[in-house]
N, C-alpha and C positions, 0 to 999 in steps of 0.2 A: 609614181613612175614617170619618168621624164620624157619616154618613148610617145610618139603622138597616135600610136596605133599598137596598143600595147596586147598581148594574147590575155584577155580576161579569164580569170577564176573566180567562181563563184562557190563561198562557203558558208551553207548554213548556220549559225551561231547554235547548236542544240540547248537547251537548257541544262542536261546533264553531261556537257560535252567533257571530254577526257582526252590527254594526251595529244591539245592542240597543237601544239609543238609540230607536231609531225605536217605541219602549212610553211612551218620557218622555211626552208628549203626552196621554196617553191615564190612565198612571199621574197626573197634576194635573188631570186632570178632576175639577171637582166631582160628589160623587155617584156615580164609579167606583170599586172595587175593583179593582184588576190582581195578581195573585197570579201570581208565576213557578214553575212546579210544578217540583220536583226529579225527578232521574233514581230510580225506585221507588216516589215517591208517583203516587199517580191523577190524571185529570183531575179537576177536582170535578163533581160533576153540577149544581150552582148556577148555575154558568158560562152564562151566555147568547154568549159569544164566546168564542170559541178562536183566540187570535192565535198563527199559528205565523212567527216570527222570518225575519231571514237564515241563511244557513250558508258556513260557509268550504272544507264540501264536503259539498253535498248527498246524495250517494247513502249516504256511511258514516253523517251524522243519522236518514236515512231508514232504515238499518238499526237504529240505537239505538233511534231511535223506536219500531219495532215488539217489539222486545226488553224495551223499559219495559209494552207493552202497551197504549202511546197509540194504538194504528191501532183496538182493539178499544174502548176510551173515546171517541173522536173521532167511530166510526162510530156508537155510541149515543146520542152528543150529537145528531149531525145528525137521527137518528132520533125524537128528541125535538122538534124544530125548532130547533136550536140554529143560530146562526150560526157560519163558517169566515172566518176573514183568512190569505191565503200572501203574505207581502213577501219577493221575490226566489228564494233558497232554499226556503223555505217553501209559495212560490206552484210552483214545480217539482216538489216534494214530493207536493200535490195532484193531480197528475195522474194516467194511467195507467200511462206508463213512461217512466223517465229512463235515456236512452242513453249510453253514453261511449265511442262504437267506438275512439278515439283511445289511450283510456286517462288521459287531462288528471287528471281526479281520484284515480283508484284502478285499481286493475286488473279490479275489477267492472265488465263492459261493457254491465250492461244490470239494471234495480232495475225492481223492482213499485212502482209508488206508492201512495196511497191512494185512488187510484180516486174523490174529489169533485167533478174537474173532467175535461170530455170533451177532454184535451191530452197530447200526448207532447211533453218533451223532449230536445233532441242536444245535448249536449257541444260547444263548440266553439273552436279555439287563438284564437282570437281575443275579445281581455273586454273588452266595453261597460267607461266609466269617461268621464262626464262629468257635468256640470253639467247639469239640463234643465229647460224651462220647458214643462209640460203643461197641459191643460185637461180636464175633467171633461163628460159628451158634450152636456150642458146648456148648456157655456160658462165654466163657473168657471175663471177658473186659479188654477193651482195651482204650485208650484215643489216643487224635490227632487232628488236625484242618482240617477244608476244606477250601478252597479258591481258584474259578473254576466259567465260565462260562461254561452252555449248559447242557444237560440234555443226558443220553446215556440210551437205551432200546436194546429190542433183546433178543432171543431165550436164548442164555450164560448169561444174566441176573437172568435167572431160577435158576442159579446155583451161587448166588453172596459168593463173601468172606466173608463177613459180615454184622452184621444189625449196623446203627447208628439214635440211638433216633428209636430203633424198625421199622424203614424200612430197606429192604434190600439194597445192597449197593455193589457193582461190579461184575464180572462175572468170570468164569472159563470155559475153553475150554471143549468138553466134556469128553477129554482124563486127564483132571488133570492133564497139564503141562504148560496153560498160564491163567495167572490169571489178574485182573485191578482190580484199586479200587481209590475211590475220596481222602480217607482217609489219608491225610498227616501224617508223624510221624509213622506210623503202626510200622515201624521196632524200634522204642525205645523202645516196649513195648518188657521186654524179654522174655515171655512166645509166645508172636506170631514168634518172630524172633526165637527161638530155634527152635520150632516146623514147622517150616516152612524149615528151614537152614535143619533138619532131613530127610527130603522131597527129599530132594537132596543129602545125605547122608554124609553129616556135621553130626560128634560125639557132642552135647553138651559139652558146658566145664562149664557153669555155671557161667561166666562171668556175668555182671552186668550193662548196658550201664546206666542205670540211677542215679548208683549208682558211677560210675566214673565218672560223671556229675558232682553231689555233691562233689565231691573228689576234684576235678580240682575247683570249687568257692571256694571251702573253704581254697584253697592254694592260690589262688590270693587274698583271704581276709585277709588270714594271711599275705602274703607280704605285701599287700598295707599298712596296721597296722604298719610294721616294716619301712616302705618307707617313712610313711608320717604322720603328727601329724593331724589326723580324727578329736580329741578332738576339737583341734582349728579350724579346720574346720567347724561342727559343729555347735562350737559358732559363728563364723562367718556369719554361714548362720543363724543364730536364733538372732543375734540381725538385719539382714536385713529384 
């Protein structure tokens, strides 16, 4: 990042991390720094956000994690005033205790979490996996997928980041500095990402993640065009 004073993010690398995609967003912001910390480096103490990822199984991250010594950086960050992001995994992670009576993930039936948000999560055989069109409690919408085992409640649930398909849908601390949410994608939307990145005192710049989206296929489609004869292709596949 070219900016000499750039808003750092810091993101743990989990070992079963999932659906990292959801940092892109956030990594092409002007003006951001996203730095993915490795398994025995530190959080950085610069970091004004701590975005903790998906996972493809929560509870053994949640062990890593505190193994790396992240639980004891995270909680000094927050101490600091630091901001907290959990998407999905991450967001379950934050809680006080993640349940697995069933066993679905591991044979650990029951994890400490890190204690930033007032919620428990359970495990459960049945895993969300749709499409979904949410809104922000203001009104915004927003779009994004879920795809997530377990259910999470709790006090900080009172206070979710938003509704999708009209129920509420993750929690905030009650001081308004750690927030969760199931909602995959949230940060492509630019209106939640600007207004959020504000929060921490990121200048908008007006940038456009969806719109560089677009920008980037339409250059690999013009290449491919120039690369390669489509037409005959095409036919090819049409008289098969």
């Amino acid at each position: 990042n070219s900016d000499p004073n750039p808003l750092v993010v810091a993101v743990p690398r989990l070992g079963r991390i999932a659906n990292f995609d959801d940092c892109d967003p956030i990594a092409q912001e002007p003006g951001v720094s996203l730095i993915f910390v490795e398994p025995g480096d530190r959080l950085p103490p610069e970091a004004r956000l701590v975005l903790i990822p998906g996972s493809k199984s929560t509870i053994g991250d949640l062990e890593d994690f505190r193994k790396n010594g992240w639980d004891k950086d995270l909680a000094d960050h927050h101490e600091r005033g630091g901001f907290v992001m959990g998407l999905c995994g991450g967001y379950q992670m934050l809680g006080r205790r993640v349940l697995d009576p069933g066993g679905i993930e591991s044979d650990t039936r029951e994890a400490e979490g890190l204690s930033l948000l007032d919620i428990e999560t359970v495990m459960a055989a049945d895993k969300t996996v749709r499409e979904s069109r949410a809104e922000t409690l203001d009104g915004q919408a927003l779009e994004g997928y879920e795809i997530h085992l377990g259910r999470s409640d709790g006090p900080d649930c009172g206070r979710p980041l938003c509704r999708i398909d009209g129920r509420p849908d993750g929690a905030t601390s009650p001081e308004g500095r750690v927030f969760g949410t199931y909602l995959h994608g949230i940060f492509a939307n630019d209106g939640f990402r600007r207004t959020f990145l504000a929060r921490l005192g990121h200048k908008a710049t007006g940038h456009s993640y969806r719109a560089s989206v677009e920008t980037a296929l339409d250059e690999i489609a013009d290449h491919l065009e120039r690369m390669v004869d489509c037409d005959r292709l095409l036919s090819i596949a049409g008289q098969r």
